[in-house]
DSSP file (Angstrom, degrees, kcal/mol; ACC not computed):
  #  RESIDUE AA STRUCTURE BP1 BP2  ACC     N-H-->O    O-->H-N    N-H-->O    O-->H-N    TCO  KAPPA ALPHA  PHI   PSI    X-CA   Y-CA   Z-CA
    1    1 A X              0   0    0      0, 0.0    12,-1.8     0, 0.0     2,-0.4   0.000 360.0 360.0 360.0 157.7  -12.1   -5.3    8.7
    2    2 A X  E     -A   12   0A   0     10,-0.2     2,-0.8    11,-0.1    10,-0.2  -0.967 360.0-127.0-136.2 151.1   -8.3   -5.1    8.2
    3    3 A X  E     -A   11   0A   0      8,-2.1     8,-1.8    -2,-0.4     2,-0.5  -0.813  13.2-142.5 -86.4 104.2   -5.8   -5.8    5.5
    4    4 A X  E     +A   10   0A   0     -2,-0.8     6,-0.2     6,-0.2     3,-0.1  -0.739  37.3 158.4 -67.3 111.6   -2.8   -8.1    6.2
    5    5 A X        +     0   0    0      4,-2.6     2,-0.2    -2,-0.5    56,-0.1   0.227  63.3   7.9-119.9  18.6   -0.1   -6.1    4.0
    6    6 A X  S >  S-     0   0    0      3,-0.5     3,-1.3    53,-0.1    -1,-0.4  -0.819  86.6 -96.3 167.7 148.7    3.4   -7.3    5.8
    7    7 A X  T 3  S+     0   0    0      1,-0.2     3,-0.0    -2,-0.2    -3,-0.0   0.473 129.9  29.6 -57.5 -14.4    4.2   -9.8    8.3
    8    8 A X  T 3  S+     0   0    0      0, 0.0     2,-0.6     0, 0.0    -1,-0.2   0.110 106.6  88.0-134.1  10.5    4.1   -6.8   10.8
    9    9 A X    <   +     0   0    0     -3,-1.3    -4,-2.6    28,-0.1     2,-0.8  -0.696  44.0 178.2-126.7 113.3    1.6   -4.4    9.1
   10   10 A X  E     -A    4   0A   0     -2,-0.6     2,-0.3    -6,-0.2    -6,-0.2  -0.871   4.7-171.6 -81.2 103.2   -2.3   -3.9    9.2
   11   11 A X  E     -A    3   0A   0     -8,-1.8    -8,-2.1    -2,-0.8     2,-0.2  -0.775  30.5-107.1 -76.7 136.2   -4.5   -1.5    7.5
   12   12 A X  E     -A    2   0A   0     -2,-0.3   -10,-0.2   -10,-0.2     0, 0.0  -0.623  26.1-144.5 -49.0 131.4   -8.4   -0.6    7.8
   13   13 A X  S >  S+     0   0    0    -12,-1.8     3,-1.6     1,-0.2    -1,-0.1   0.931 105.6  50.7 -33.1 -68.1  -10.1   -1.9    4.8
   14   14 A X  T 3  S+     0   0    0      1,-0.4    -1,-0.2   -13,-0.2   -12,-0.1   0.684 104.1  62.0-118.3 -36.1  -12.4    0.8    4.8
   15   15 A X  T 3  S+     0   0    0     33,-0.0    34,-1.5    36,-0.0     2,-0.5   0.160  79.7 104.2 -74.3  -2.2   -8.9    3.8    5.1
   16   16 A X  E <   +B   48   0B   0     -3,-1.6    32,-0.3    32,-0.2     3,-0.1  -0.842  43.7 174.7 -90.7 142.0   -7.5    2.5    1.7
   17   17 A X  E    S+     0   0B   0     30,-3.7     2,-0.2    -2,-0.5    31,-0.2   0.992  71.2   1.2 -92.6 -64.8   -8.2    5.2   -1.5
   18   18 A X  E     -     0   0B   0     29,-0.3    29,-1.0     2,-0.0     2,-0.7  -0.923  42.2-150.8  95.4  95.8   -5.9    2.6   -3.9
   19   19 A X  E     +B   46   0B   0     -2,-0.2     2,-0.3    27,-0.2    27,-0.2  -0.951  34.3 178.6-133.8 140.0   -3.9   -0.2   -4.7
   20   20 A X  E     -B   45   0B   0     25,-2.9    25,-3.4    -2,-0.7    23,-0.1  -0.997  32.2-121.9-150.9 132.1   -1.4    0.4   -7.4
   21   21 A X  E >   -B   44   0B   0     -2,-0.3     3,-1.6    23,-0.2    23,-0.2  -0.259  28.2-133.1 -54.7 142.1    1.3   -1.6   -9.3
   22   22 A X  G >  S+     0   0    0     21,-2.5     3,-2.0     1,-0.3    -1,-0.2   0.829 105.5  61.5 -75.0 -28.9    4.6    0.2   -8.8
   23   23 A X  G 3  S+     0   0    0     20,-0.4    -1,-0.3     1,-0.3    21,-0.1   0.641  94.9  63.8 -70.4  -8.1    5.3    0.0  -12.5
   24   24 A X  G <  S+     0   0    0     -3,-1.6     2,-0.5     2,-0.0    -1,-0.3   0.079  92.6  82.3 -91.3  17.9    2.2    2.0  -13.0
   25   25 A X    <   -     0   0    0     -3,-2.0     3,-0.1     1,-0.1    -3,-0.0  -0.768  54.0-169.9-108.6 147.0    3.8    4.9  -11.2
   26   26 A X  S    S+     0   0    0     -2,-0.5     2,-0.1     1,-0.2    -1,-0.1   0.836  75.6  17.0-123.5   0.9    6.1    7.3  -12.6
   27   27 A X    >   +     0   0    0      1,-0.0     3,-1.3     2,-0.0    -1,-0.2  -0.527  38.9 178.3-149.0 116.6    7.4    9.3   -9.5
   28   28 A X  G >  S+     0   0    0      1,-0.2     3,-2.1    -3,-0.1     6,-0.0   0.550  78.2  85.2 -63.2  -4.1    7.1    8.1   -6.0
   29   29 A X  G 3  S+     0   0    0      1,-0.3    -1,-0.2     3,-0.0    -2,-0.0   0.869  83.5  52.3 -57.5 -40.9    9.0   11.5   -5.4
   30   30 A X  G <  S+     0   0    0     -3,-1.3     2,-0.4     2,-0.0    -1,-0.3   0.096  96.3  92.3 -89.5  17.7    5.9   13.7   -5.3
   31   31 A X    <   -     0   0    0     -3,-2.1     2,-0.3    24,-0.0     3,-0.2  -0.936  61.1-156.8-126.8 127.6    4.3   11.3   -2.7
   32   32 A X        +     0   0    0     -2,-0.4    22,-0.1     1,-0.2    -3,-0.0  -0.956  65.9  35.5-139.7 162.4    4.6   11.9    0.9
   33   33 A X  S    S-     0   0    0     -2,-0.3    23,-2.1     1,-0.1     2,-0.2   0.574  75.8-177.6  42.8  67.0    4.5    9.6    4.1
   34   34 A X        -     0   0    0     -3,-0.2     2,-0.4    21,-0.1    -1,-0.1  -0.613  10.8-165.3 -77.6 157.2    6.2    6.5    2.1
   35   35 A X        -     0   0    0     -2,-0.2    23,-2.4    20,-0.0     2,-0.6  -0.890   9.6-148.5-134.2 112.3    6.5    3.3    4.2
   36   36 A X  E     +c   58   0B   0     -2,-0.4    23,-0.1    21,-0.2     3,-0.1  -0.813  36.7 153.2 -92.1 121.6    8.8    0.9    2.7
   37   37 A X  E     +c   59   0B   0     21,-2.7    23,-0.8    -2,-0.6    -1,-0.1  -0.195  46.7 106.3 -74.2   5.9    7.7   -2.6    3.5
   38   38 A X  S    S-     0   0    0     21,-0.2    -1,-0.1     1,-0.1     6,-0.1   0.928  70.8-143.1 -62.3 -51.0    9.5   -4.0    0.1
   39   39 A X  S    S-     0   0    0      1,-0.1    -1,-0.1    -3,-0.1    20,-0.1   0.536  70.2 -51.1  51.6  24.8   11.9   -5.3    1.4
   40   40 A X  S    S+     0   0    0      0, 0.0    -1,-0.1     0, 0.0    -2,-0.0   0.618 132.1  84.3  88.9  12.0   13.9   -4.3   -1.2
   41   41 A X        -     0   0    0     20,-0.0    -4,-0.0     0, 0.0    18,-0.0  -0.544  60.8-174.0-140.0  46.8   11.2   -5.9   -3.8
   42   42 A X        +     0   0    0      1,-0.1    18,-0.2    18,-0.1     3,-0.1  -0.283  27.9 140.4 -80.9 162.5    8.6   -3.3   -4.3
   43   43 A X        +     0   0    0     16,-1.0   -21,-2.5     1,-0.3   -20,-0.4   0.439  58.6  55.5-145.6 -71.2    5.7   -4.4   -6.4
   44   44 A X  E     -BD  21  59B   0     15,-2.8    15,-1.4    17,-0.5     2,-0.5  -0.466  53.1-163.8 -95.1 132.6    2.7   -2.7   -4.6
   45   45 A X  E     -BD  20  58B   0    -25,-3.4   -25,-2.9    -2,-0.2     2,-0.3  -0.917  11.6-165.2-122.3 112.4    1.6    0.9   -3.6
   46   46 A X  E     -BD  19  57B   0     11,-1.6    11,-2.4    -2,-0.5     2,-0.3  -0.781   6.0-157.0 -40.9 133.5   -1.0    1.2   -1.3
   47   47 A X  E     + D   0  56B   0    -29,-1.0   -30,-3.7    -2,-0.3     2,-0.3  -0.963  18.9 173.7-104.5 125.9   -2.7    4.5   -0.8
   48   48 A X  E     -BD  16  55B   0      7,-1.5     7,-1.0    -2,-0.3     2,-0.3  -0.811  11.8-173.4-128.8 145.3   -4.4    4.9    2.6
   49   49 A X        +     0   0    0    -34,-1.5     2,-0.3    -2,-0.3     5,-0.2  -0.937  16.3 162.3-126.4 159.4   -6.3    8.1    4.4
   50   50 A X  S >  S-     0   0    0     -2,-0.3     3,-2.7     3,-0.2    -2,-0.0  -0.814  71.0 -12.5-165.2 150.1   -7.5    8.0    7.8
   51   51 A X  T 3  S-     0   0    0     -2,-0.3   -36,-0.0     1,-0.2    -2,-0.0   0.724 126.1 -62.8  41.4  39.4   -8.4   10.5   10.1
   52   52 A X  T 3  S+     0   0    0      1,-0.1     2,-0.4     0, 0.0    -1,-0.2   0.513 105.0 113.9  12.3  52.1   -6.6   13.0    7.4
   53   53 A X    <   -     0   0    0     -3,-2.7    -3,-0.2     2,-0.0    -1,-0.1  -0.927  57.1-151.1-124.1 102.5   -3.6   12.1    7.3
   54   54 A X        +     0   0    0     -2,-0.4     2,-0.2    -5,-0.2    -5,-0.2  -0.370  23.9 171.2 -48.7 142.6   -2.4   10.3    3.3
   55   55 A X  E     - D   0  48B   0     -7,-1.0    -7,-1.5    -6,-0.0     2,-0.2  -0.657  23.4-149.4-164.5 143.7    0.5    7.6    3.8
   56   56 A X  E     - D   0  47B   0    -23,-2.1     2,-0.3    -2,-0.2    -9,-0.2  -0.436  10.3-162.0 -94.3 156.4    1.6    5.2    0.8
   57   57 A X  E     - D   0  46B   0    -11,-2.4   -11,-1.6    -2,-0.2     2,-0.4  -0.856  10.0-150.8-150.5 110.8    2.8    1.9    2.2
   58   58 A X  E     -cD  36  45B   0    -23,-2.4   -21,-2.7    -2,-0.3     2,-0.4  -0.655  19.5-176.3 -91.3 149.1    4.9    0.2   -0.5
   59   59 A X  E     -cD  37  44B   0    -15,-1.4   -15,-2.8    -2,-0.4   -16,-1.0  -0.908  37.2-133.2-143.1 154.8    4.9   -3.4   -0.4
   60   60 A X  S    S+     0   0    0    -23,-0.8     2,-0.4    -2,-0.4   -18,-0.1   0.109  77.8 102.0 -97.7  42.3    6.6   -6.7   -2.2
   61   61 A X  S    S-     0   0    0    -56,-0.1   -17,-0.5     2,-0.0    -2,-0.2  -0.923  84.7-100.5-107.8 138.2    3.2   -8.5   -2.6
   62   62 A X     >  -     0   0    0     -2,-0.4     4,-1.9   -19,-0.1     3,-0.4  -0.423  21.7-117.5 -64.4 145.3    1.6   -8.3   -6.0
   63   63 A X  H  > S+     0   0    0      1,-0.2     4,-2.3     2,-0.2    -1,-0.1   0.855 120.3  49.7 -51.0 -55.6   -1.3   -5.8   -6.9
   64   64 A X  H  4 S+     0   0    0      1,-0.2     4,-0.4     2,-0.2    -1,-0.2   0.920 109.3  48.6 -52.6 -53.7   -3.5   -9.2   -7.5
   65   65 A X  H  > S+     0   0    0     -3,-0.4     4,-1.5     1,-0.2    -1,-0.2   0.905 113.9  46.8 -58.0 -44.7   -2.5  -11.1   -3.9
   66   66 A X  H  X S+     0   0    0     -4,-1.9     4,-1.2     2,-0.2    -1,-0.2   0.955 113.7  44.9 -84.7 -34.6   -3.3   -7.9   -1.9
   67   67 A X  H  < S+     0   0    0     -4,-2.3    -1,-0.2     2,-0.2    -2,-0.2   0.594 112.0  54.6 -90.1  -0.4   -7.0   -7.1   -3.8
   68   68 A X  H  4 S+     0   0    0     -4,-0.4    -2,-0.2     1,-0.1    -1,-0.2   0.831 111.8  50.6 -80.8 -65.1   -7.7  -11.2   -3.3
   69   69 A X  H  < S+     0   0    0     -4,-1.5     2,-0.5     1,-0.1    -2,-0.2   0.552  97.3  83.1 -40.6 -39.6   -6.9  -10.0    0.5
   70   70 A X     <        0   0    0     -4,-1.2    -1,-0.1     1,-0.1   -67,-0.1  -0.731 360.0 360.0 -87.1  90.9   -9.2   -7.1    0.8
   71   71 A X              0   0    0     -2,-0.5    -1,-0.1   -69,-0.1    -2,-0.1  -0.123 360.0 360.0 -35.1 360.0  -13.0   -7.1    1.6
């Protein structure tokens, strides 16, 4: 199954570790492979592995809307 998380982005369900409010973070600094999807609104951090490779995908959908998505 996959996770709609932007009008041009998918994810494996089963490849997220995380979904976290951005206001519960205190430095995106120490994280690396961001993708910003915000649009300039970030709200949401996903945390993904697959195939060992970590990548964050920040996103302007609320923490609640993305775990209603997610199977």
């Amino acid at each position: 199954m996959y996770l709609h998380i932007n009008k041009n982005c998918v994810i494996k369900n089963d490849s997220v570790i995380g979904i976290f409010s951005i206001n519960n973070i205190d430095n995106l600094k120490n994280i690396d492979n961001i993708i910003d999807l915000s649009e300039g609104c970030p709200k949401t951090l996903i945390l993904t592995e697959e195939k060992g490779i970590t990548k964050a995908y920040v996103i302007k959908l609320n923490v609640d809307t993305i775990k209603k998505r997610k199977i």
